[in-house]
SERO-4910 file (N, C-alpha, C, O; in steps of 0.05 Angstrom, whole numbers):
BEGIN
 pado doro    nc1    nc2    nc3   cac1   cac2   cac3    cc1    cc2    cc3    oc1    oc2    oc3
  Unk    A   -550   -298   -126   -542   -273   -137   -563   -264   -158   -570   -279   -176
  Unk    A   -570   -242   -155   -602   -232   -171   -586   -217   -205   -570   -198   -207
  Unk    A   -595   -229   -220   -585   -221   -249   -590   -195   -260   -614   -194   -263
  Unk    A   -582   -179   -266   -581   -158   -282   -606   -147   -294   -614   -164   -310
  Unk    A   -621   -129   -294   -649   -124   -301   -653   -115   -325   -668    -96   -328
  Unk    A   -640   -127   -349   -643   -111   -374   -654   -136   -390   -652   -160   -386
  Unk    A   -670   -119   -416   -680   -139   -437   -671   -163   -445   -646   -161   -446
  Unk    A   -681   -192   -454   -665   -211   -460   -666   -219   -495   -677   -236   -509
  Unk    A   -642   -192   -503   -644   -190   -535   -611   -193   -547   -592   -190   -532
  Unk    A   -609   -199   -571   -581   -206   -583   -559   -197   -572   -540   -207   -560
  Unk    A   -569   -168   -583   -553   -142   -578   -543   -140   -541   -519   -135   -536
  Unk    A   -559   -143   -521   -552   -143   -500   -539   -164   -490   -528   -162   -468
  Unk    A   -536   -188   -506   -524   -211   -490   -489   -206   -505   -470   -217   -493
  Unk    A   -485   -188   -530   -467   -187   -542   -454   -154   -517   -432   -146   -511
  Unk    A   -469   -150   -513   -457   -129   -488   -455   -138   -460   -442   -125   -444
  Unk    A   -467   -158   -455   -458   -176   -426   -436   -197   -442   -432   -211   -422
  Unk    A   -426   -204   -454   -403   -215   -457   -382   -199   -457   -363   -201   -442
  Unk    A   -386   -181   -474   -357   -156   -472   -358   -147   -435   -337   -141   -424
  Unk    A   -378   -146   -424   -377   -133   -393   -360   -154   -374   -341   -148   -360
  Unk    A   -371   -183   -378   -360   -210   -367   -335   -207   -382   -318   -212   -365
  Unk    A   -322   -201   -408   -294   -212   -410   -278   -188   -402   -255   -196   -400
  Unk    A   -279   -158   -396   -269   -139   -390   -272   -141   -353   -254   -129   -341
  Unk    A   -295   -157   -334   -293   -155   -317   -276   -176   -301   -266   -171   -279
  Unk    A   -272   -209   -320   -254   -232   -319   -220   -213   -321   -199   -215   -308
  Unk    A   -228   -199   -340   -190   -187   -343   -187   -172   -324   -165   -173   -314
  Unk    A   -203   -156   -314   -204   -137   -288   -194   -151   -264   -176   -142   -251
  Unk    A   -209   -175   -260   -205   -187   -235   -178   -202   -235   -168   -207   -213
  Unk    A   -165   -209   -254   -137   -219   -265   -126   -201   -258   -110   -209   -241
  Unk    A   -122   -174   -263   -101   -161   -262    -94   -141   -243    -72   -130   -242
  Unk    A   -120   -137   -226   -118   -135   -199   -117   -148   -182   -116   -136   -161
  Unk    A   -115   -181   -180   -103   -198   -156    -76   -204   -173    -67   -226   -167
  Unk    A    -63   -192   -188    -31   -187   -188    -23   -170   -178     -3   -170   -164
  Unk    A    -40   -150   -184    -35   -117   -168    -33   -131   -132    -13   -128   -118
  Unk    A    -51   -143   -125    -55   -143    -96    -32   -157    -87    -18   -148    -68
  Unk    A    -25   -184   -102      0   -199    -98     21   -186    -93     33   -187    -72
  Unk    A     32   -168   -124     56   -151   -122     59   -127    -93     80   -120    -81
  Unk    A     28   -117    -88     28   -104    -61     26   -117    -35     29   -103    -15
  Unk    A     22   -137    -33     34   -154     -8     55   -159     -8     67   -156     13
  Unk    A     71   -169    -32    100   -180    -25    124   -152    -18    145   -154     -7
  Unk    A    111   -127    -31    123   -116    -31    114   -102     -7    131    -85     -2
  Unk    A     95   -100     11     81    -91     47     99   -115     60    105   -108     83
  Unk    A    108   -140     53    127   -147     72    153   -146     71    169   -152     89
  Unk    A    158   -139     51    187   -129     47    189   -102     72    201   -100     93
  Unk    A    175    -88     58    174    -62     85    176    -73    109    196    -67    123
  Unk    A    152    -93    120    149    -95    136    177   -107    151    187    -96    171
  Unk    A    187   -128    139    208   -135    147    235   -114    146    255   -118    160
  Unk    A    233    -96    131    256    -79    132    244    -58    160    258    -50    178
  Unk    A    221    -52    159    218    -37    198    226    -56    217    238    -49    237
  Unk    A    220    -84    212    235    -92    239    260    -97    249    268    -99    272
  Unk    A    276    -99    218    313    -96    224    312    -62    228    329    -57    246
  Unk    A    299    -39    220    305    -18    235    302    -12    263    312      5    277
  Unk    A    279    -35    269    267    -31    291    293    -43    314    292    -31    335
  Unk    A    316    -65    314    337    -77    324    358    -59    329    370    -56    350
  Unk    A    362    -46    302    384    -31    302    386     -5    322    406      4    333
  Unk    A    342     13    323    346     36    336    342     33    362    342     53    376
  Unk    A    335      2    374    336    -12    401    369    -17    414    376    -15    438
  Unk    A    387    -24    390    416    -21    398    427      1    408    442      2    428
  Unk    A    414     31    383    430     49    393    417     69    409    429     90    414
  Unk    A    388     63    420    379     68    447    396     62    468    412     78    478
  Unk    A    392     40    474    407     28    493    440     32    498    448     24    520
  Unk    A    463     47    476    477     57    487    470     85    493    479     96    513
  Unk    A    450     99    473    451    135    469    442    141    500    455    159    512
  Unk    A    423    129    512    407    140    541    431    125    556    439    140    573
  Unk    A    439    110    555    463    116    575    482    123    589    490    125    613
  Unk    A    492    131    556    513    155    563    508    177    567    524    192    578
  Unk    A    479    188    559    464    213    560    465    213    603    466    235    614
  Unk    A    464    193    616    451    189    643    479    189    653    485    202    673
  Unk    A    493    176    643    525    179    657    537    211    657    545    223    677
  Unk    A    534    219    632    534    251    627    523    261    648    537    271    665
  Unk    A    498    261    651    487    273    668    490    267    694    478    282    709
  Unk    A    508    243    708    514    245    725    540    259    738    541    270    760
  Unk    A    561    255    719    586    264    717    594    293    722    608    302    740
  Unk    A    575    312    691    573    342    699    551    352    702    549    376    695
  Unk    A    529    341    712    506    349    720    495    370    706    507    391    698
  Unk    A    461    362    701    444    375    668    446    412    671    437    427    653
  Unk    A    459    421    692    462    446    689    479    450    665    474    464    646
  Unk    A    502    434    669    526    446    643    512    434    620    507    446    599
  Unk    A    507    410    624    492    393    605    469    416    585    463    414    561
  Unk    A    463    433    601    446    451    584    451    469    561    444    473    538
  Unk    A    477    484    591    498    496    569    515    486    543    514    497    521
  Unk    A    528    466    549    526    456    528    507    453    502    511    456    478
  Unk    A    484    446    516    467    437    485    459    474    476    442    477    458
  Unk    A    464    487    482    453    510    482    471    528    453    463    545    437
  Unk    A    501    515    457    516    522    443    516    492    415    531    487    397
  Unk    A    500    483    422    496    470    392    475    478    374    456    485    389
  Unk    A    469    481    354    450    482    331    462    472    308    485    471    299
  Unk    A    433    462    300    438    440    268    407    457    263    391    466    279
  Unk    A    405    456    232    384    457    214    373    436    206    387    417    201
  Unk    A    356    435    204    343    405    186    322    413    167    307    432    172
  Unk    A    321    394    140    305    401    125    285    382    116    289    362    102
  Unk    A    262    390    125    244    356    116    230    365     96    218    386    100
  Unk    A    228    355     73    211    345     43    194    326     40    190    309     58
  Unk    A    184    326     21    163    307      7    178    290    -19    193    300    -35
  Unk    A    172    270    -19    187    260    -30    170    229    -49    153    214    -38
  Unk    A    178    227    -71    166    212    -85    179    183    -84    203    182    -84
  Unk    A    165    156    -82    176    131    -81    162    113    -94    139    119   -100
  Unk    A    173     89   -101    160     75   -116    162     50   -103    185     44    -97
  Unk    A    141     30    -96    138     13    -91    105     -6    -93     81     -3    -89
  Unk    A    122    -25   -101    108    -47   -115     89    -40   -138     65    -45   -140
  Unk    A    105    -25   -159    100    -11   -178     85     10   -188     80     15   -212
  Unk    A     72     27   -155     58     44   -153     82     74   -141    102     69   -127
  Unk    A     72    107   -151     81    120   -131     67    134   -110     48    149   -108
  Unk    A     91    117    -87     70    130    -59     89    158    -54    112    160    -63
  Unk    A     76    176    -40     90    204    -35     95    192     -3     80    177      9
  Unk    A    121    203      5    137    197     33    147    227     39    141    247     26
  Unk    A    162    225     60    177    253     75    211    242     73    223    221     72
  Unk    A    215    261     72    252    259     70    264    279     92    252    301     94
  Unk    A    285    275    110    296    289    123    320    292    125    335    274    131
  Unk    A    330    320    120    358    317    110    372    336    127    371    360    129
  Unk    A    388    316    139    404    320    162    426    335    161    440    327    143
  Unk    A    434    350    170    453    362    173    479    354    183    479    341    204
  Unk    A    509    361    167    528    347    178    544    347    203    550    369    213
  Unk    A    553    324    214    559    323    245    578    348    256    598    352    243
  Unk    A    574    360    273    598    366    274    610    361    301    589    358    314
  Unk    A    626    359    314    644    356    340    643    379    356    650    400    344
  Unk    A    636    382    386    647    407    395    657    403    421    650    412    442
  Unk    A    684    379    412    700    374    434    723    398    444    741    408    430
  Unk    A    721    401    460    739    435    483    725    461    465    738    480    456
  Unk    A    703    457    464    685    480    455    657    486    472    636    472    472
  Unk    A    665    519    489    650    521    508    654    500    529    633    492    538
  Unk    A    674    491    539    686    477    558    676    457    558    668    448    579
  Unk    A    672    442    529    653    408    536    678    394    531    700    405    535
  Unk    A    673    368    522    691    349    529    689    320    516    667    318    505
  Unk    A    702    299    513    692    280    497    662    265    492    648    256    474
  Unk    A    663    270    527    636    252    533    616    266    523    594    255    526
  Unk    A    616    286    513    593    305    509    580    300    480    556    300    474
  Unk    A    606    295    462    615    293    435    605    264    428    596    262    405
  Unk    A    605    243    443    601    213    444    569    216    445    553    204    431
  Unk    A    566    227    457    528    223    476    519    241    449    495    239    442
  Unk    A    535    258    434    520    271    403    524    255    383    506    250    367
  Unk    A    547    247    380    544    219    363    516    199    355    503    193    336
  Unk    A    518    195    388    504    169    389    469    179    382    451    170    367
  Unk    A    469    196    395    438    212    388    435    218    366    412    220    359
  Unk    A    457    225    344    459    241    316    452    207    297    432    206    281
  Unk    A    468    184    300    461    161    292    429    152    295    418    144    275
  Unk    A    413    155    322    390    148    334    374    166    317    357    158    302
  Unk    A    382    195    321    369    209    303    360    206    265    340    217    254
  Unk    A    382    188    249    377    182    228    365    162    225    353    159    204
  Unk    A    363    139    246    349    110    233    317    124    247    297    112    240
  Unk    A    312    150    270    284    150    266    276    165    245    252    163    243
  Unk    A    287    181    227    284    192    206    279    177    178    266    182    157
  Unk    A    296    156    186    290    134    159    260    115    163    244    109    146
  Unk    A    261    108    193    233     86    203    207    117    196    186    115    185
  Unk    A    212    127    200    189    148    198    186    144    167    168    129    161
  Unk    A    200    155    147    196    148    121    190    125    116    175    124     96
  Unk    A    194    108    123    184     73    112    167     64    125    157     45    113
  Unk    A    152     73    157    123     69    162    106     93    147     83     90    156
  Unk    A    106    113    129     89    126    120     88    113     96     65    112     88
  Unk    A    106    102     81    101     83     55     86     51     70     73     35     56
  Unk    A     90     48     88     83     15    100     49     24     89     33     13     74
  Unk    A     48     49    105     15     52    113     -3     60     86    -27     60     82
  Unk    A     20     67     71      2     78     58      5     51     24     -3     56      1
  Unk    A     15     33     31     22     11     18     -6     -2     29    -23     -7     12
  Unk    A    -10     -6     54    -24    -29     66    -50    -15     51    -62    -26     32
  Unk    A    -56     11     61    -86     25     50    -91     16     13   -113     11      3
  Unk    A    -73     16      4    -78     10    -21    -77    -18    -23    -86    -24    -46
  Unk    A    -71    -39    -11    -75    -72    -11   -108    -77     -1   -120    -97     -9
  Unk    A   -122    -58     18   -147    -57     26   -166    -51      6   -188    -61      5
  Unk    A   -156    -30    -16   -174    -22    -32   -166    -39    -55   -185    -46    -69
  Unk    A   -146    -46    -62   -147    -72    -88   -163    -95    -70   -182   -105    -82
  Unk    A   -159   -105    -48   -172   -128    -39   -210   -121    -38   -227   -138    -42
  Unk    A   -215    -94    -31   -238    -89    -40   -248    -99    -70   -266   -115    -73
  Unk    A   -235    -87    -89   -250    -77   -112   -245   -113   -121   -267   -122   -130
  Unk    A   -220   -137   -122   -223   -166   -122   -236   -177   -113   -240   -198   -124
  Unk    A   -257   -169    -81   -276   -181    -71   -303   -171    -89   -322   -187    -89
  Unk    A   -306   -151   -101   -324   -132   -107   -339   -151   -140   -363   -153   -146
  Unk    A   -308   -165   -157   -312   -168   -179   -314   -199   -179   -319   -212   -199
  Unk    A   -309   -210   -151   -313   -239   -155   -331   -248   -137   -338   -271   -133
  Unk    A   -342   -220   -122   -366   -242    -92   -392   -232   -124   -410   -248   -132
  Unk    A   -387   -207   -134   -414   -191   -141   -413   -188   -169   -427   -204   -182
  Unk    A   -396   -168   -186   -400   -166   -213   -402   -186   -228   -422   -190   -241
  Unk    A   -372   -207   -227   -373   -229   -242   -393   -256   -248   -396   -272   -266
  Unk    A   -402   -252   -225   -428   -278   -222   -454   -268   -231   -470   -279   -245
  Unk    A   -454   -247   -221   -483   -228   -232   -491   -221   -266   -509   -218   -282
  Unk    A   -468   -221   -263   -457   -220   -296   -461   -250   -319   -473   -255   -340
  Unk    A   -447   -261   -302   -449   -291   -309   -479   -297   -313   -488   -303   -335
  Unk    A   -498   -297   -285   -532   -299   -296   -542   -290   -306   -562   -301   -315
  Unk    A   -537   -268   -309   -549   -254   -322   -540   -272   -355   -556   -286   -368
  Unk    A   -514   -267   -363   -515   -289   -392   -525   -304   -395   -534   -308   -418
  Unk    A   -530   -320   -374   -537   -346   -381   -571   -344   -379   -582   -361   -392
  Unk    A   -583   -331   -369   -610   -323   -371   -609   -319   -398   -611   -340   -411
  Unk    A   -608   -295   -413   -611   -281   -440   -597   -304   -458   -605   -304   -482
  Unk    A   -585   -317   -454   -576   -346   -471   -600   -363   -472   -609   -372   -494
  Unk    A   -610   -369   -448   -631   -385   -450   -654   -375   -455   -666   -392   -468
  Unk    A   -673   -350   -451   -695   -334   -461   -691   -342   -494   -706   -359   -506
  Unk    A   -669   -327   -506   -658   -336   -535   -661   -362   -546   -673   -366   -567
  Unk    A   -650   -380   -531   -656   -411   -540   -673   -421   -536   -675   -444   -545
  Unk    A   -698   -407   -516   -726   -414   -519   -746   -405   -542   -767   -415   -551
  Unk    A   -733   -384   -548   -742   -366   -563   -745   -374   -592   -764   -373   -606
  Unk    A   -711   -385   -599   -706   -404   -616   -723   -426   -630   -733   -429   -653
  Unk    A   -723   -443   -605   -738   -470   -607   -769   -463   -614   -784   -479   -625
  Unk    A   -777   -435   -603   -811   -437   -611   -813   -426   -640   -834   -430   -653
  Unk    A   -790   -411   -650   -797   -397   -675   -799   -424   -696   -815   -429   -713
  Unk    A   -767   -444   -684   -766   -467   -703   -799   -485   -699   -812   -490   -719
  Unk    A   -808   -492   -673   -833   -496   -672   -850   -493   -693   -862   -509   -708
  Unk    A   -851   -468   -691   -882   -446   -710   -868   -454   -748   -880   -465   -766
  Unk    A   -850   -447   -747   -845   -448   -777   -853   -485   -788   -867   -490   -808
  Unk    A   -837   -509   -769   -845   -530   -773   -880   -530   -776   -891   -537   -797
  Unk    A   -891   -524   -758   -920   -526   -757   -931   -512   -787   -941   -525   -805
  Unk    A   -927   -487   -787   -930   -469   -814   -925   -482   -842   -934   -477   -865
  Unk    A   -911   -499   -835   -885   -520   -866   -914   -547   -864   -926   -553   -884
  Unk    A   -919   -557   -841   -936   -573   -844   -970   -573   -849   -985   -592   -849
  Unk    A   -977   -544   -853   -998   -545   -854  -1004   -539   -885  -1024   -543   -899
  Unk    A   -979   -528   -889   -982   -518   -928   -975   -541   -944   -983   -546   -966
  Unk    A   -960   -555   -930   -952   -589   -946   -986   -610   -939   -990   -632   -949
  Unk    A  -1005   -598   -921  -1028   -620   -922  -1049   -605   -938  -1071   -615   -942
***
């Protein structure tokens, strides 16, 4: 690692120590930062994959009954029906905090269920198969919010893992020789002044 290109004088070695002990505290307190953002990228992570169980459960009834429906009164009425439903939805921006940073997320705010059993001549099954889609519909509304925090968690574990690789492959060592150069220029420096003065002391004492 090639040392720092500046003069090897008092004053500069008293400014490469303050750089070395501000860049030692730097590197401390960003591989906490990185720690607290991993533990807290697998928390996420592990909370997408119990969402990920739950919206595999209620797949697996919602398209079925959706296909039984559709076999029963066939997607003509099936149309009509959906034709006579509307819901609003409202999606936001939304502020969150994790692993003691705020990431900005989306919020979607659902509108409440409503039933439209013997309305427009539907019928339970119709009402079941909206259920089950209206449920399906909230956990992808929630997995959508918690992979935009996942990602945008992970992106910030890349750039603290940058700037920790940055201060311990490169600044801190560079830093380091560089001290220890201007330490030693100094203590050579030292030894020849004490040199010259001994020599000087001995030539006025003969």
């Amino acid at each position: 690692m090639a040392k720092l290109n500046i003069a090897p004088t008092k004053s500069n070695l008293l400014s490469i120590k303050e750089q070395l002990s501000v860049a030692v505290d730097g590197y401390d307190l960003l591989e906490q930062k990185r720690e607290i953002l991993v533990m807290e990228l697998m928390r996420m992570v592990e909370k997408v994959k119990l969402l990920e169980g739950e919206i595999e459960k209620v797949v697996s009834k919602a398209y079925p009954s959706l296909q039984q429906m559709l076999m029963t009164v066939g997607s003509d009425r099936i149309e009509r029906i959906a034709h006579g439903v509307k819901y609003d939805y409202k999606m936001k921006e939304k502020s969150v905090v994790a692993g003691g940073m705020n990431f900005n997320s989306i919020e979607v705010e659902l509108p409440k269920l409503q039933l439209f059993y013997s309305f427009m001549g539907t019928f339970a099954d119709s009402d079941k198969v909206m259920v089950e889609f209206f449920n399906l519909l909230n956990l992808l509304t929630e997995m959508a919010s918690i992979r935009t925090i996942v990602w945008r968690l992970a992106n910030e574990v890349k750039k603290t893992q940058r700037r920790v690789n940055a201060l311990d492959k490169m600044i801190i060592p560079q830093t380091k020789e560089t001290k220890t150069y201007i330490e030693s220029v100094l203590e050579e420096r030292e030894r020849e002044n004490v040199f010259v003065l001994k020599s000087l002391k001995n030539r006025k004492s003969s």
